[in-house]
Every structure is written in structure tokens, then in C-alpha cells.
DRENDO-1510 file (C-alpha; in Angstrom, 1 decimal, always signed):
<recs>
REC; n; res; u; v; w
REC; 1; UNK; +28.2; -37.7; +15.0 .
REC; 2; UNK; +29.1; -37.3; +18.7 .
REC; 3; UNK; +28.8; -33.6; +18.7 .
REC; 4; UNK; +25.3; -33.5; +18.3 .
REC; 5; UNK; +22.5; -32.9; +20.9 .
REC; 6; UNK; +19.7; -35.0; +20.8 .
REC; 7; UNK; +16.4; -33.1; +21.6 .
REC; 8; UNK; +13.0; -34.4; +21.3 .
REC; 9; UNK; +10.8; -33.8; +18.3 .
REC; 10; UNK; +8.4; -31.3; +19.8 .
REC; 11; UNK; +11.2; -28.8; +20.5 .
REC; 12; UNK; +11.9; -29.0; +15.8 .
REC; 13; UNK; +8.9; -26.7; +15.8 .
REC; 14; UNK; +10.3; -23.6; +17.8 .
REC; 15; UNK; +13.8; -23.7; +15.6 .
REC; 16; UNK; +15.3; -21.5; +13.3 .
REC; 17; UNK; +17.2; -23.1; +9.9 .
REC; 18; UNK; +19.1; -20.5; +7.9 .
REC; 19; UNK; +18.8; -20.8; +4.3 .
REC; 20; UNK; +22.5; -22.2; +3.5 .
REC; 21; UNK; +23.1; -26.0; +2.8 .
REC; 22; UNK; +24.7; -27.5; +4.9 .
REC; 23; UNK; +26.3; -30.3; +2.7 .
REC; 24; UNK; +29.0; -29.7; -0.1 .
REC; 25; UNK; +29.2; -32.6; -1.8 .
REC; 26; UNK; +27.5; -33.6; -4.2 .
REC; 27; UNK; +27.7; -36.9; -3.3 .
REC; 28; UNK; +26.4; -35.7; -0.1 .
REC; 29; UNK; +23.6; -34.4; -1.4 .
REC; 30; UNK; +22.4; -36.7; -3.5 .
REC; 31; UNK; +23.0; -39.7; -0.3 .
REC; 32; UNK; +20.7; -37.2; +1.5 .
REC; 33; UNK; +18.1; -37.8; -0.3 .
REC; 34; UNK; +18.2; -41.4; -1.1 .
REC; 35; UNK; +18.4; -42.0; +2.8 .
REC; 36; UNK; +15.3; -39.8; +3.2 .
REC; 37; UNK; +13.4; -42.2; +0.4 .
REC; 38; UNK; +14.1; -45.1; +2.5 .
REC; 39; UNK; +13.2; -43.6; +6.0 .
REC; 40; UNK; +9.7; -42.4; +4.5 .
REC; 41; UNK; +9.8; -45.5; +3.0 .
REC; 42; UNK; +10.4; -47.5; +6.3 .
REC; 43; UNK; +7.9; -44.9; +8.5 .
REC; 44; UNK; +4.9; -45.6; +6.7 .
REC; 45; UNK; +5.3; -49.3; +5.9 .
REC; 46; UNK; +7.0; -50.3; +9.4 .
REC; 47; UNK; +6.8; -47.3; +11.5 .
REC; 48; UNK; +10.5; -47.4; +12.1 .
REC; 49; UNK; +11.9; -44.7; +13.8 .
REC; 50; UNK; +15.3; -42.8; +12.0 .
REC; 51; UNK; +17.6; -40.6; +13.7 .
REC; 52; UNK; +17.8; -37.3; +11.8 .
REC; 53; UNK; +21.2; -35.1; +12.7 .
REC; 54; UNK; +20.6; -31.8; +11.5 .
REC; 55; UNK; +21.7; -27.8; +12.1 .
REC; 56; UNK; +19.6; -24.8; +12.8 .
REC; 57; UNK; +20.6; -21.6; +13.8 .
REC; 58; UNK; +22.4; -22.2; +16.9 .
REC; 59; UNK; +24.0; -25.8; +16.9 .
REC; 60; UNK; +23.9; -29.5; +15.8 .
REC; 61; UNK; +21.5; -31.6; +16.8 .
REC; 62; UNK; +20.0; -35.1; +16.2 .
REC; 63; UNK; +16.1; -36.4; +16.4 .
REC; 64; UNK; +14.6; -39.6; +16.7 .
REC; 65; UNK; +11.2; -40.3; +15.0 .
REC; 66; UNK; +9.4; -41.5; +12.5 .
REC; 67; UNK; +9.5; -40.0; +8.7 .
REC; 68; UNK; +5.6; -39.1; +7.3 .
REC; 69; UNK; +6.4; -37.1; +4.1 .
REC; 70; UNK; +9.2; -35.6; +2.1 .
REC; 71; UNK; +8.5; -32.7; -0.2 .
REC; 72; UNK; +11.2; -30.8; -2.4 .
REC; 73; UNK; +11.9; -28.5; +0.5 .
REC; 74; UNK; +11.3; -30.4; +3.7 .
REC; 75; UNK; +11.2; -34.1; +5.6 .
REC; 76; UNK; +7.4; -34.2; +7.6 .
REC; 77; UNK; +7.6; -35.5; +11.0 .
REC; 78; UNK; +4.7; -36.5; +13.2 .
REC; 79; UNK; +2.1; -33.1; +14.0 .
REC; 80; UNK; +3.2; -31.7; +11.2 .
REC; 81; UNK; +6.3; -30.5; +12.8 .
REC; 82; UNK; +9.0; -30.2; +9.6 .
REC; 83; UNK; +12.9; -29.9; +8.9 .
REC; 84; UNK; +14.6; -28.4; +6.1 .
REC; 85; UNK; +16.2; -30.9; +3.8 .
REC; 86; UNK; +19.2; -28.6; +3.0 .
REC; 87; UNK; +20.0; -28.5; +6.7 .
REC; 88; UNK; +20.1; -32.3; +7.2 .
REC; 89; UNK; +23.5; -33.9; +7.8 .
REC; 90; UNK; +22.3; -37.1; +7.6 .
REC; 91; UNK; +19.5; -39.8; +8.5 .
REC; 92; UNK; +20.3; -43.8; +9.7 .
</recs>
């Protein structure tokens, strides 16, 4: 996951995410979302932060910071400030 930038949390607000997935496993996907249980589960109960790689419009990039919420469509950081699931690589 070398080619990723990592940027700080209050630049995720003033991205762009296309609509496409960018997985295309299924396996993929379904990792995805099992790792985002466990880092929401791990932010609220230990306050653990989780490095998030994902893609907007322009390029890779990677976060570090603590998971509040998940909903269908997005992982909640801190401030609100939110990520499109289909345009997360991957979470550890």
C-alpha cells in the first residue's frame, strides 16, 4: 500500500469520490466491510485509531483516525467528516 498519500483527516471533507467501486471482488467487498465492523467496533470501545486507504477523484490516499459510525453508504469520522464505503481499499 506504498502508493498511497497519507493526508490528514480534515483535508477528507474537500474531496471528490466518483461513484464507481473501487473493489471487484467479492471477497473484497465483503472483507471491506467486516474490517469496517471491527474498526467502529474498536473506535468507540478503545478509541483506536485505523488507517483507512482509499481513492477519490484524483489519487490514492490513506487516513489515520478513529471510526464513529458506518452507515450503508459511508464510514463517519470525527466532525462529521465522511468517506464513501465503495471507494475504500482497505482499513487495518
Amino acid at each position: 500500500m506504498s502508493d498511497f498519500q497519507l493526508i490528514e483527516k480534515e483535508v477528507v471533507e474537500g474531496l471528490k469520490f466518483p461513484a464507481e467501486e473501487v473493489l471487484t471482488e467479492k471477497e473484497d467487498i465483503l472483507q471491506r466491510k467486516s474490517d469496517l465492523d471491527r474498526a467502529m467496533t474498536l473506535g468507540n470501545l478503545e478509541h483506536v485509531k485505523m488507517k483507512i486507504y482509499f481513492e477519490d477523484d484524483a489519487s490514492k490516499k490513506m487516513v489515520e483516525t478513529t471510526v464513529w459510525g458506518i452507515t450503508n453508504e459511508r464510514v463517519i469520522l470525527k466532525k462529521g467528516v465522511v468517506i464513501p464505503i465503495h471507494r475504500v481499499h482497505k482499513i487495518v
